[in-house]
C-alpha positions as CSV (number, residue, x, y, z in Angstrom):
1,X,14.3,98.5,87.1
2,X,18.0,99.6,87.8
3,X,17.5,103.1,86.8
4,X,14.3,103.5,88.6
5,X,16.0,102.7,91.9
6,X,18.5,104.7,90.9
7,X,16.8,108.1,90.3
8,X,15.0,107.4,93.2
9,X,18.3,108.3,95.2
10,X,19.5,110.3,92.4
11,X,18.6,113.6,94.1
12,X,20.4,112.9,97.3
13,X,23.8,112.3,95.9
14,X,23.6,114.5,93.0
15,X,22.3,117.2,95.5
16,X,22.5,116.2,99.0
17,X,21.8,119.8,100.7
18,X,18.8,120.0,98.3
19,X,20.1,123.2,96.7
20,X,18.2,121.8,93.4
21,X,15.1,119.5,92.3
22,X,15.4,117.5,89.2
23,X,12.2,117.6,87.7
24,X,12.9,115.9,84.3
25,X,13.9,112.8,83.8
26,X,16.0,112.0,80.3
27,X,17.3,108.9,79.0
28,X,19.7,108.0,76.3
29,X,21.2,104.5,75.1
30,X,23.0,103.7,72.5
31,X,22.9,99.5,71.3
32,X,22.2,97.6,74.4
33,X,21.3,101.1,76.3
34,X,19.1,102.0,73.4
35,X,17.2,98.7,74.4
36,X,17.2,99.4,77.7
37,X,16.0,103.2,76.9
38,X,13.0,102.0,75.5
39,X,12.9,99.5,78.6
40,X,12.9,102.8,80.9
41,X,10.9,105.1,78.7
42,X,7.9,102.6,78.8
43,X,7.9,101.4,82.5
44,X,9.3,104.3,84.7
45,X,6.6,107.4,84.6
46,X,9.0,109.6,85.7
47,X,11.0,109.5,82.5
48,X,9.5,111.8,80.0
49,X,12.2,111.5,77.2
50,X,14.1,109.2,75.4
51,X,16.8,109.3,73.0
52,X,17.4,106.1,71.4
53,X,20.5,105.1,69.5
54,X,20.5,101.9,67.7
55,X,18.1,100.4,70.0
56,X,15.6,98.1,69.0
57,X,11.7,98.1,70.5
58,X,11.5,93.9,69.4
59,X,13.4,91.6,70.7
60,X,11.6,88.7,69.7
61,X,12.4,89.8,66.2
62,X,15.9,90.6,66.6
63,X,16.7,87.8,68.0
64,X,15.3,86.0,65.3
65,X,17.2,87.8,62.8
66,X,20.4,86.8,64.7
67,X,19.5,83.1,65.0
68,X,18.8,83.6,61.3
69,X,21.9,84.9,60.3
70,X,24.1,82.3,62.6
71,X,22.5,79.4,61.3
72,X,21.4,78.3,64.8
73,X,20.4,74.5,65.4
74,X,17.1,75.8,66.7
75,X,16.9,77.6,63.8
76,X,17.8,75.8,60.6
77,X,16.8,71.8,62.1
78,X,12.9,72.3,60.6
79,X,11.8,72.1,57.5
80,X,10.5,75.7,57.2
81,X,13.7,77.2,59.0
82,X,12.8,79.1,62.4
83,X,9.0,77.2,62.4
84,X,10.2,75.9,66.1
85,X,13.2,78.5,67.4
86,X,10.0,80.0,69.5
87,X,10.1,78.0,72.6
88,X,13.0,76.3,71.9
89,X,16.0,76.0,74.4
90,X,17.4,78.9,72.6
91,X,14.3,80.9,73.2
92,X,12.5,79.4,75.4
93,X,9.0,79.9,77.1
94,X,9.8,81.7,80.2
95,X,11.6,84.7,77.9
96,X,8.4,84.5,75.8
97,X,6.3,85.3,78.5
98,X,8.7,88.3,79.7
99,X,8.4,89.6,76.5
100,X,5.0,90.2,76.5
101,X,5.1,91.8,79.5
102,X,8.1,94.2,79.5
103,X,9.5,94.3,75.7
104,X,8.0,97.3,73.9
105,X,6.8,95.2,71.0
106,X,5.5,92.4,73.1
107,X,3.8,94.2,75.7
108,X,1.7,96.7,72.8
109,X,1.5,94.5,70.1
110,X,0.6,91.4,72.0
111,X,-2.9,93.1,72.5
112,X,-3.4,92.5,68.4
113,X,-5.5,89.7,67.9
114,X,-3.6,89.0,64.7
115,X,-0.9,86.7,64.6
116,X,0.6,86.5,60.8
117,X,3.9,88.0,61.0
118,X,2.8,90.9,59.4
119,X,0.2,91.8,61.8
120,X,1.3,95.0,62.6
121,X,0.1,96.2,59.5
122,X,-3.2,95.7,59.6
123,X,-5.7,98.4,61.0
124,X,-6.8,97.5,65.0
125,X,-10.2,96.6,65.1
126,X,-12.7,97.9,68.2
127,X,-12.0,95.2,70.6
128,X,-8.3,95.5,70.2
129,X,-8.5,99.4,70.3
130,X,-10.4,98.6,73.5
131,X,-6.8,97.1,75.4
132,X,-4.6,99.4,73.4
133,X,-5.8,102.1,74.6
134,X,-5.5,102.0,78.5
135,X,-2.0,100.7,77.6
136,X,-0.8,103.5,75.5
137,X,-2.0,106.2,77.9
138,X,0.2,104.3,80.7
139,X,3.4,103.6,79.1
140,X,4.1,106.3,76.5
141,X,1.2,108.9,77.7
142,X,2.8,112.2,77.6
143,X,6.1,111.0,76.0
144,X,9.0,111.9,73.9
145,X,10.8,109.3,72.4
146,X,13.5,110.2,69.5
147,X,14.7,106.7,67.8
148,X,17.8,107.1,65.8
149,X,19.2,103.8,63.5
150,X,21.7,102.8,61.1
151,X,20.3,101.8,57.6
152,X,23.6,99.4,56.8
153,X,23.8,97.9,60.9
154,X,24.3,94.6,60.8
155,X,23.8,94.2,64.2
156,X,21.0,95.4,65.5
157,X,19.2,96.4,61.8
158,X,16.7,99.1,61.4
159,X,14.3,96.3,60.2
160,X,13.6,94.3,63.2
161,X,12.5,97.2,64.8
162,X,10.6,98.9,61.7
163,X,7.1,96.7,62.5
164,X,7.0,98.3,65.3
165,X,8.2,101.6,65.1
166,X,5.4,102.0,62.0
167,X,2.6,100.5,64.2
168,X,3.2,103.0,66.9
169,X,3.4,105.9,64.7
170,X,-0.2,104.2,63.0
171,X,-1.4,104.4,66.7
């Protein structure tokens, strides 16, 4: 939301006798900017590329990877470890629910009515087709996106993000 305020002004400072238009809109992040790339690319329409740099499109995932790998309470107090993290004080409800809405993964594969944790492989049926569709053309209509990752990065590792990546190349 911060960079679509800002390249609403952008023009005026950048160009303030209006000596030039900016037409395209670019962005690039690298770890937490390549999060926040994906962020942009998907919910500004002005922004018609993105080059992402060790950025993942799941946070529910990566964060679950993390709490994982730091043994957190949430994490490792259940029998099957990270049965309850989901809604826990560490991850709690409100976050899940932001997710879904603004979180690349969350917000496109929410709409599958499969739930296994390997959902994304399986092939959309009609109905789900049916609310993908609308929701594709909106958010990555007409985009570029160039995702770039580090097969030995420990923290932010290619496979939290490879469900996704793969389902939206399926798509």
């Amino acid at each position: 939301m911060d960079t679509s305020h800002l390249l609403n002004y952008l023009s005026s400072y950048a160009f303030p006798t209006a000596s030039h238009t900016i037409s395209t809109n670019i962005v690039l992040g690298i770890s937490l900017g390549g999060h926040a790339a994906w962020h942009c690319v998907l919910h500004d329409a002005r922004i018609s590329t993105a080059v992402i740099v060790i950025g993942c499109p799941d946070y529910t995932r990566l964060m679950m990877d993390r709490a994982r790998k730091s043994k957190l309470q949430t994490w490792v107090s259940t029998e099957r470890p990270g049965a309850q993290f989901l809604g826990s004080v560490d991850f709690p409800k409100g976050l899940i629910e932001a997710i879904e809405k603004y979180d690349p993964a969350g917000l496109l594969m929410g709409e599958l009515d499969v739930v296994t944790g390997d959902d994304h492989l399986h092939e959309p049926s009609d109905e789900e087709k049916t609310r993908l569709r609308p929701l594709m053309r909106d958010h990555l209509g007409g985009k570029r996106i160039l995702c770039l990752s580090g097969g030995t990065d420990k923290l932010v590792p290619y496979q939290c993000g490879e469900p996704f990546l793969g389902f939206l190349k399926r798509a």
